[in-house]
NURO-98602 format. One record per residue (C-alpha): residue in three letters; z, x, y. Coordinates in steps of 0.1 Angstrom, whole numbers, plus 2048, in hexadecimal, padded with zeros to 3 digits. Layout:
<paros>
> r, pz, px, py
> ALA, Z, X, Y $
...
</paros>
This chain:
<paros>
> r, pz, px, py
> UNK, 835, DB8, 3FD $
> UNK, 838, DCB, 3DD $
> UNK, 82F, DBE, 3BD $
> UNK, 844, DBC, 3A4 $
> UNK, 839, DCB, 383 $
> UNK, 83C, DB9, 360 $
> UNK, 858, DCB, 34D $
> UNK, 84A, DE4, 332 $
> UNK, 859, DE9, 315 $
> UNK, 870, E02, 30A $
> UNK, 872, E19, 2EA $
> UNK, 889, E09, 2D3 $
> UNK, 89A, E14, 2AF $
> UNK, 891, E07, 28F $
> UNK, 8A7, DE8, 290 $
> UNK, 898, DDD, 2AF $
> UNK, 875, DDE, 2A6 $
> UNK, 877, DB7, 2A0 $
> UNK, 880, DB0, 2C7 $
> UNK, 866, DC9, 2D3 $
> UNK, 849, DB6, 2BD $
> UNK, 852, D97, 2CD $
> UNK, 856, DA4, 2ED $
> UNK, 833, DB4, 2E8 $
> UNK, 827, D97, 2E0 $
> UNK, 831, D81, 2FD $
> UNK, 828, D9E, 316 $
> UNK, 807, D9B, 308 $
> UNK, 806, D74, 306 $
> UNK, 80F, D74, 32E $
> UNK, 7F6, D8F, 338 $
> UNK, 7DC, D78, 327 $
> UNK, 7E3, D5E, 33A $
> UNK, 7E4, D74, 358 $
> UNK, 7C0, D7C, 34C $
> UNK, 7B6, D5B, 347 $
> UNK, 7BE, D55, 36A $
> UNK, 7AA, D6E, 379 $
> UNK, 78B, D6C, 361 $
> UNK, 784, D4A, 34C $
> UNK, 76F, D4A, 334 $
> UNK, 778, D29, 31A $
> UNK, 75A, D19, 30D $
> UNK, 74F, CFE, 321 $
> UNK, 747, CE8, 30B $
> UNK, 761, CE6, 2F4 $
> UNK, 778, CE6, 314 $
> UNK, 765, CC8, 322 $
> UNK, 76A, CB8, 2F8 $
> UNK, 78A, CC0, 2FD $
> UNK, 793, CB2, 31F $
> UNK, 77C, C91, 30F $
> UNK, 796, C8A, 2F5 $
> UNK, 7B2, C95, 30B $
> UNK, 7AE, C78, 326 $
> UNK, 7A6, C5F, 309 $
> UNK, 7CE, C67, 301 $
> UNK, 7D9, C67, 322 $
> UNK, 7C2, C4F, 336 $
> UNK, 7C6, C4D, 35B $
> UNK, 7DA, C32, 36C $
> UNK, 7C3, C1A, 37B $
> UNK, 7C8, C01, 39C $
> UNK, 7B2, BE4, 39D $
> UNK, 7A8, BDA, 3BE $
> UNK, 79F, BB7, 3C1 $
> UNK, 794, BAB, 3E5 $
> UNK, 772, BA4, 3FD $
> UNK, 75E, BBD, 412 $
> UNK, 76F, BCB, 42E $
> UNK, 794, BC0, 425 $
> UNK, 7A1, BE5, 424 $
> UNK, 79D, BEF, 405 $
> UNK, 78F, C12, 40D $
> UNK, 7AC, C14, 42A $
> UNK, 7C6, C11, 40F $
> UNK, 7B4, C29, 3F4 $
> UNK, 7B8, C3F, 412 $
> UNK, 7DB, C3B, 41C $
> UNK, 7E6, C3F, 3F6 $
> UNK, 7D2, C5E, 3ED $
> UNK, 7CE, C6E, 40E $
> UNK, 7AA, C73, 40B $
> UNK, 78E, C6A, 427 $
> UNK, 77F, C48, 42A $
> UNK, 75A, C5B, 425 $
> UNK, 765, C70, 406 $
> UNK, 775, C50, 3F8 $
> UNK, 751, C40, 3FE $
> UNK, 740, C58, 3F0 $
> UNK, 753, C5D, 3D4 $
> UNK, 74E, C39, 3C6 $
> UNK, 73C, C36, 3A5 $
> UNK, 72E, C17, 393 $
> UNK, 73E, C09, 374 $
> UNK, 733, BE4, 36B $
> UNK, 719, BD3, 385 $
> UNK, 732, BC8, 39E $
> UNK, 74F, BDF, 39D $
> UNK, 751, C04, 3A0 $
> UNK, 76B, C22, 39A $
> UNK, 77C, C3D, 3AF $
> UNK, 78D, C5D, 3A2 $
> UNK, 7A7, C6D, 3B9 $
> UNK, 7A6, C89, 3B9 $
> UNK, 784, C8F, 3A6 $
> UNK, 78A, CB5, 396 $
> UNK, 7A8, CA8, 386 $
> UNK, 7B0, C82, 38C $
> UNK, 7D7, C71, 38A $
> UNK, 7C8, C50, 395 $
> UNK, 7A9, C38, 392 $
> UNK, 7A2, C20, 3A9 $
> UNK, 78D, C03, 39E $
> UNK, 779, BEC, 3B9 $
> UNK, 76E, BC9, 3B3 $
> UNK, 74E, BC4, 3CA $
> UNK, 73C, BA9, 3CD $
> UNK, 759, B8F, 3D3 $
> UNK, 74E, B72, 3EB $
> UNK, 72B, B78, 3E3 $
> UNK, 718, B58, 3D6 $
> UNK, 719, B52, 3AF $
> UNK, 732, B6E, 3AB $
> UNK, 73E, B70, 387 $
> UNK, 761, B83, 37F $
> UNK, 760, B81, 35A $
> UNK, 74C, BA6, 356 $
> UNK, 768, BB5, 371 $
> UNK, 785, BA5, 361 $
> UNK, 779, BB2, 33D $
> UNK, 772, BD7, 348 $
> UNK, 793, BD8, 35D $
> UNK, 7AC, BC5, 344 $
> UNK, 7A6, BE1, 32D $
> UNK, 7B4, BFA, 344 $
> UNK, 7C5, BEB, 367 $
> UNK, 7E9, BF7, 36C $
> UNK, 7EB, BE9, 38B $
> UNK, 7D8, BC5, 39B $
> UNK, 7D5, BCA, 3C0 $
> UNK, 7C9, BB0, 3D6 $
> UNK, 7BD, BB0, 3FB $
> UNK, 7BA, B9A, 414 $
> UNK, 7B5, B9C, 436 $
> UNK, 7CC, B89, 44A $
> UNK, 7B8, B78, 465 $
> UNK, 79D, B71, 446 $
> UNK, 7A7, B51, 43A $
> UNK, 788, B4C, 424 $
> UNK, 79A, B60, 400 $
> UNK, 78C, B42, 3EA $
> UNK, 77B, B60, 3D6 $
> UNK, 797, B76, 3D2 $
> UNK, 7B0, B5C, 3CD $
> UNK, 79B, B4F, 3AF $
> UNK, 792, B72, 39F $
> UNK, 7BE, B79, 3A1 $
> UNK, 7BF, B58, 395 $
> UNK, 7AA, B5F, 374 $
> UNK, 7B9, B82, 36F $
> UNK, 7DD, B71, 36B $
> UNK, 7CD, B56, 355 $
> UNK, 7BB, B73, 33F $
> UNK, 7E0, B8C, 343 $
> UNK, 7FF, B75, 34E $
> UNK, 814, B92, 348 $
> UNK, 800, BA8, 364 $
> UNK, 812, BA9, 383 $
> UNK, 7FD, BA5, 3A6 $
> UNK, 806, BBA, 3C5 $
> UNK, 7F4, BAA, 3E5 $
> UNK, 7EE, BBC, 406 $
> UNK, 7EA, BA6, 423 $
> UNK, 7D5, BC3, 43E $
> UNK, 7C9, BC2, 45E $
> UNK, 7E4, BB5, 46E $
> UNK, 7DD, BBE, 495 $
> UNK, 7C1, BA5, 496 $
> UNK, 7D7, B8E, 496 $
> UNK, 7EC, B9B, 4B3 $
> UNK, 7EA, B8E, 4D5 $
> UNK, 7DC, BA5, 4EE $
> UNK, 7F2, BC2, 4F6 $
> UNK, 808, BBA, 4D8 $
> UNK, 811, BD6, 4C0 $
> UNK, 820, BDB, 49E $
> UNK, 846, BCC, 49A $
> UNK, 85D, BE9, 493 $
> UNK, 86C, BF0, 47B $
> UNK, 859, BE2, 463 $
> UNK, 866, BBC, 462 $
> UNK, 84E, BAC, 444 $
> UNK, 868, BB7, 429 $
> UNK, 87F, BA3, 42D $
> UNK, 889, B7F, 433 $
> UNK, 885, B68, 44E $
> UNK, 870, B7F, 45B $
> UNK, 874, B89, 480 $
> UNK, 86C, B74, 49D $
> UNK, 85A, B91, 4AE $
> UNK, 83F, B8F, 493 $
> UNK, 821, B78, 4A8 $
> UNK, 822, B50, 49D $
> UNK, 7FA, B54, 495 $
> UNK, 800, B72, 47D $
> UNK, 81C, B64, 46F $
> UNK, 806, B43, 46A $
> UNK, 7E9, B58, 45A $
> UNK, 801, B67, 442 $
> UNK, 810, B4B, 433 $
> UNK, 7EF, B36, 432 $
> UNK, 7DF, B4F, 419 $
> UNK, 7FF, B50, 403 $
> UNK, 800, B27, 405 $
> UNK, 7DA, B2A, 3FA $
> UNK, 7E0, B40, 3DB $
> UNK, 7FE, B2F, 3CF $
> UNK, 812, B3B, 3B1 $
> UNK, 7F8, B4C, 397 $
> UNK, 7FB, B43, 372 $
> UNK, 818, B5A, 35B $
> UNK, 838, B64, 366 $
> UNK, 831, B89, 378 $
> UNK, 83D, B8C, 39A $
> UNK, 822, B8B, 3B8 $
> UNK, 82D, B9F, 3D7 $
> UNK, 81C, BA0, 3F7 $
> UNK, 81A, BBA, 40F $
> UNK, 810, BB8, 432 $
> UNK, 802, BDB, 43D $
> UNK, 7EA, BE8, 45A $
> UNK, 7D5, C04, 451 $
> UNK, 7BC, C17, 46B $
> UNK, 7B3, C35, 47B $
> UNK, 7BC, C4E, 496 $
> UNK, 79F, C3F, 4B3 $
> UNK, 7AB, C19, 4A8 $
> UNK, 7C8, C24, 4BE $
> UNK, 7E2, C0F, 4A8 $
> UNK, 807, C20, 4A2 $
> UNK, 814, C2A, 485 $
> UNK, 7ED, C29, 47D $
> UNK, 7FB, C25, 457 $
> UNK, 813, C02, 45C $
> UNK, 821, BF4, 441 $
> UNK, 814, C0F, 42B $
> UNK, 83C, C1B, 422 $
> UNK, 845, BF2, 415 $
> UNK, 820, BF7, 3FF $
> UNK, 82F, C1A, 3F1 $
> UNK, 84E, C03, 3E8 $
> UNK, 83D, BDE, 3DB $
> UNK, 827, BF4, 3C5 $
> UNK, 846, C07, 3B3 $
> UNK, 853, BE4, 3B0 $
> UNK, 83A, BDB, 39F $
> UNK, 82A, BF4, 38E $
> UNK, 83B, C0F, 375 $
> UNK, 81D, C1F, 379 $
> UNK, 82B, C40, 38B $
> UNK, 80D, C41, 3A6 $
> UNK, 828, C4E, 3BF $
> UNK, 830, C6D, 3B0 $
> UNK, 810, C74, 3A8 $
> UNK, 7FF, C70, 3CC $
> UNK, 821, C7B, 3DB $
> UNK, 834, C90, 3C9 $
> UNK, 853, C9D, 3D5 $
> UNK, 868, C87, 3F1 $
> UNK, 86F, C94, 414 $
> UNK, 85A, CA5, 431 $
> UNK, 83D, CBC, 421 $
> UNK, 824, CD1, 432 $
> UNK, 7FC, CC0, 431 $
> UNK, 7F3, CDD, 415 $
> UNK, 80F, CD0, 400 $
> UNK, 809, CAB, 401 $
> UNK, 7E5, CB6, 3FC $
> UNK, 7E8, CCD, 3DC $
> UNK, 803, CB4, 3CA $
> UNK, 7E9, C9D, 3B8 $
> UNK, 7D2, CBB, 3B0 $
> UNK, 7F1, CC8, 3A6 $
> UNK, 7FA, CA8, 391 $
> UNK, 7D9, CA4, 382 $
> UNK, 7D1, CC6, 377 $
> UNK, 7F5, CBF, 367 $
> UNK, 7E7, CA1, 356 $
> UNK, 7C8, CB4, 346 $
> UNK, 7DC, CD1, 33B $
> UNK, 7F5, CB7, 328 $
> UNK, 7DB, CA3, 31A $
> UNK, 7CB, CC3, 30C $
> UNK, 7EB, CD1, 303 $
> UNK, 7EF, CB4, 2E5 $
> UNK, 7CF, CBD, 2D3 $
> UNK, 7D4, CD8, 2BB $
> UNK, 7C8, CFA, 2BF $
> UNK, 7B5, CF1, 2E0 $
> UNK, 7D2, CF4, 2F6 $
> UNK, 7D1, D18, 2F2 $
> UNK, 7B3, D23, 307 $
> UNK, 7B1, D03, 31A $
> UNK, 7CF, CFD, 329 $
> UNK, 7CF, D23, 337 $
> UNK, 7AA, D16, 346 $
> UNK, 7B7, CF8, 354 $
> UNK, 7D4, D10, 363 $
> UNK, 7BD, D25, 36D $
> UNK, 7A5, D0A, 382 $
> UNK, 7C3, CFC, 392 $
> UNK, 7CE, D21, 3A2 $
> UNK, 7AA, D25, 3AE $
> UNK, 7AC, D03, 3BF $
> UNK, 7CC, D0B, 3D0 $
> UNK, 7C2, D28, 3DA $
> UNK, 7A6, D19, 3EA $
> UNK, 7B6, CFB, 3FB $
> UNK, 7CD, D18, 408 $
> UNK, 7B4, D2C, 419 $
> UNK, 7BF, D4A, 400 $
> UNK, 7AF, D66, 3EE $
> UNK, 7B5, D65, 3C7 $
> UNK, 7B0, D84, 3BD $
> UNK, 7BE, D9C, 3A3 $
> UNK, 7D8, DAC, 3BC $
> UNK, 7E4, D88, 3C2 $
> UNK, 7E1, D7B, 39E $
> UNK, 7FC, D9C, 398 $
> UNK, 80E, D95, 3B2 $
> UNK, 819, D6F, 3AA $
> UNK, 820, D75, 386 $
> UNK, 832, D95, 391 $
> UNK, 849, D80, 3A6 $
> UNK, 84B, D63, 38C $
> UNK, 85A, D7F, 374 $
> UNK, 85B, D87, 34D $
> UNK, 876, D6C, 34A $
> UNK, 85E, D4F, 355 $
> UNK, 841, D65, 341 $
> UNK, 859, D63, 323 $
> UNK, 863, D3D, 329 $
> UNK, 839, D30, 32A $
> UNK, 833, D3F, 309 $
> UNK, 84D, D35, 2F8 $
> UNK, 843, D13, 302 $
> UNK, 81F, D19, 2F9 $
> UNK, 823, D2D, 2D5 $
> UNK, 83E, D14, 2CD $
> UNK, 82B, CF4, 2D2 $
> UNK, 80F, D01, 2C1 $
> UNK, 826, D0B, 2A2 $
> UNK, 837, CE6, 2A1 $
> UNK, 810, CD6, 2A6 $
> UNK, 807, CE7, 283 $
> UNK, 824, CD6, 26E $
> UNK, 810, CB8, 25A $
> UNK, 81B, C96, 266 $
> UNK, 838, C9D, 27C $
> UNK, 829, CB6, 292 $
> UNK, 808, C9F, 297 $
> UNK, 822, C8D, 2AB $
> UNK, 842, C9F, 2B5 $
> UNK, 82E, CBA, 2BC $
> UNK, 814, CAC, 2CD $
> UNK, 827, C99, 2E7 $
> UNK, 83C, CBC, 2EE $
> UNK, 819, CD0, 2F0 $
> UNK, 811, CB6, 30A $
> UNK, 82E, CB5, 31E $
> UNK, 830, CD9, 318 $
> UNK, 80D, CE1, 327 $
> UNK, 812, CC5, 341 $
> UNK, 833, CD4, 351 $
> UNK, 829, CF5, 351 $
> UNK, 808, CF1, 361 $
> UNK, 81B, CDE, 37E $
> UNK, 834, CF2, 380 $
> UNK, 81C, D12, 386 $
> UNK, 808, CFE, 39D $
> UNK, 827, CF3, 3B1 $
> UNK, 833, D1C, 3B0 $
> UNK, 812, D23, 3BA $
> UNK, 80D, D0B, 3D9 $
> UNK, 832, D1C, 3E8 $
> UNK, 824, D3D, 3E0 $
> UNK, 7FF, D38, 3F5 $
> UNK, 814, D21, 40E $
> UNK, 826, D49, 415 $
> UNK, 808, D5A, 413 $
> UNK, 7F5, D43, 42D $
> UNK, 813, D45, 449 $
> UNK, 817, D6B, 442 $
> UNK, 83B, D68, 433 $
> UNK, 84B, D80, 41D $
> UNK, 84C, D6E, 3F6 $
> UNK, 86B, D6F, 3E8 $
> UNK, 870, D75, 3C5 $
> UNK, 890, D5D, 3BC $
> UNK, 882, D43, 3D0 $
> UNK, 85F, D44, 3BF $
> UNK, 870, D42, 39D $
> UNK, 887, D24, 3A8 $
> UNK, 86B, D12, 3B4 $
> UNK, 85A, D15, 38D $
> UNK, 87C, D0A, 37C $
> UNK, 880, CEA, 396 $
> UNK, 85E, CDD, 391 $
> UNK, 861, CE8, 36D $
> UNK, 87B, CCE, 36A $
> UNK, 86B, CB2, 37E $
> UNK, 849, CB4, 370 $
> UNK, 851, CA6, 350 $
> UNK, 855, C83, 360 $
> UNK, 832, C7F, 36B $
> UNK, 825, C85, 344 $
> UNK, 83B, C61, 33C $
> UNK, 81E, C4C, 324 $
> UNK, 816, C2C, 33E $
> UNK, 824, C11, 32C $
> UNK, 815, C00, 313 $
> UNK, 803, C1F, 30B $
> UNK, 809, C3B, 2F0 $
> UNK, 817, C5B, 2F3 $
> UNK, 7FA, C76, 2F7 $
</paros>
């Protein structure tokens, strides 16, 4: 495939001088960033200040997960994010003495899971969970097995967290459904626990199980909804089909009650996608997420915005199996063109310009530098995963579709860099 040069510029007369400065000047701006790709060299530590005071702006959504030992907790950290049960165990880290935090995905996270531990345990005390979590929970999420019907502990901890924050809604997933099958049953499809009555084909001791740990709760202090999911979550040698039950109606209770936008950011785009796309989305996302946190500091955004850029192609690359080398840097900016070149800096000098203004720009123009930065990092990234996706089955890139790629996700980034509510703008 040939690659497509960047347009040099052309002698001009006198009166034109003005148009060739400026397209000087964004030739050059673009060939920077090309350079910045290839060969980063920010500071590290005023990148790692910067990204610091960025994520203090834009902190991460967080989903509390309240619920004992072996309820399925991991199982459903799994189904959301798509990572393995063993990274997801490894990548736990401590926070207060009986909960502990996981980022996903950890170069760049879009989500924090938070894990009560220690529920059912004798002489258990909430009160140090609840006032770590209260600060920053987006989303309360209990579990309870359903053939477990000793939840005294987890009933009484969601209990206390709607005294402490009536206004916090509760999302509860009822798992492990096939124990409560009779031998040789199998899951009841379609899906039947959405809606009411609820099927006859769904076995009397389940159904018995279910309602008995929704008697034992009760209604929870405030007026926020409480919706309960029944889902079955294993793995490919437990031999269960769809291995992932249920996990659609969770997708669904948790928009419903969250305005959290953990969907898009774990999912992305709607419809069938190959495994390297549903894979590179949240790295994707969250390099996003840096960038636009970085891109409302003034000044910063400059150099680290391009590095954040810069990480994210490298990681794409890699997840792709693909070389990212100076013939393929060339080639992917030749194909994205001089009009998308010309488009990103006028977004990056013109943020920076409006950031400078006393007063108005400290806030105008720091919410457009970060949307700015956000929606052009994911759109690059998204540009970038179809171009490696065409390099890794051998077929030839096309040009217009590369660029029309760039301008779709250009225009559906900027919902994912929404403030969460009850938070400020970055």
């Amino acid at each position: 495939m040939a690659i497509i040069p960047l347009p040099q510029p052309s002698p001009v007369q006198e009166e034109g001088v003005t148009q060739e400065t400026e397209h000087l000047r964004t030739l050059d701006a673009w060939s920077r960033l090309r350079e910045t790709l290839l060969n980063p060299s920010v500071d590290a530590v005023k990148l790692d200040e910067a990204l610091r005071e960025a994520r203090a702006r834009q902190p991460l959504p967080v989903v509390w997960i309240i619920g004992k030992a072996q309820a399925g907790k991991t199982s459903i950290i799994r189904a959301l994010t798509g990572s393995e049960t063993a990274e997801i165990g490894n990548g736990f880290q401590p926070c207060t003495r009986t909960a502990r935090f996981y980022d996903f995905p950890a170069e760049a996270p879009v989500v924090r899971f938070l894990d009560t531990r220690g529920l059912g345990e004798v002489a258990y005390d909430p009160a140090e969970d609840i006032h770590y979590c209260e600060s920053q929970a987006h989303l309360v999420l209990g579990v309870m097995k359903a053939t477990d019907i000793r939840q005294d502990a987890v009933c009484e901890v969601l209990r206390a967290v709607r005294r402490r924050h009536p206004e916090w809604p509760v999302l509860i997933a009822q798992t492990g459904l096939h124990e409560a099958y009779s031998p040789g049953g199998e899951h009841v499809l379609p899906y039947p626990y959405d809606r009411l009555p609820w099927s006859p084909q769904i076995p009397h001791d389940l159904v018995r199980a279910l309602t008995a740990q929704r008697v034992r709760l009760g209604a929870l202090p405030g007026s926020a909804p409480v919706h309960w999911t029944p889902i079955d979550l294993t793995l490919p040698e437990d031999g269960w089909e769809p291995m992932d039950y249920g996990l659609e109606a969770l997708w669904v209770a948790i928009g419903e009650v969250s305005a959290m936008g953990l969907q898009a950011r774990l999912r992305g785009d709607a419809g069938v996608r190959d495994v390297y796309a549903r894979a590179a989305h949240p790295h994707i996302v969250g390099h996003a997420l840096v960038a636009a946190g970085i891109g409302a500091l003034p000044l910063v955004d400059l150099v680290g915005v391009s590095a954040v850029q810069a990480k994210l192609l490298h990681s794409l690359a890699t997840l792709y199996g693909q070389s990212w080398d100076r013939r393929r840097v060339s080639e992917f900016f030749g194909l994205l063109g001089m009009g998308i070149g010309a488009s990103y800096v006028a977004r990056l000098l013109g943020r920076e310009v409006v950031k400078l203004i006393p007063g108005w720009g400290q806030t105008v123009g720091a919410m457009w530098g970060a949307t700015a930065s956000g929606t052009t990092t994911y759109a690059l990234g998204k540009t970038a995963s179809a171009y490696f996706l065409s390099q890794q089955q051998g077929h030839p890139v096309d040009a217009a579709a590369i660029r029309r790629v760039y301008a779709e996700a250009l225009a559906s980034g900027a919902s994912i860099f929404k403030p969460l509510p009850g938070e400020n703008p970055p």
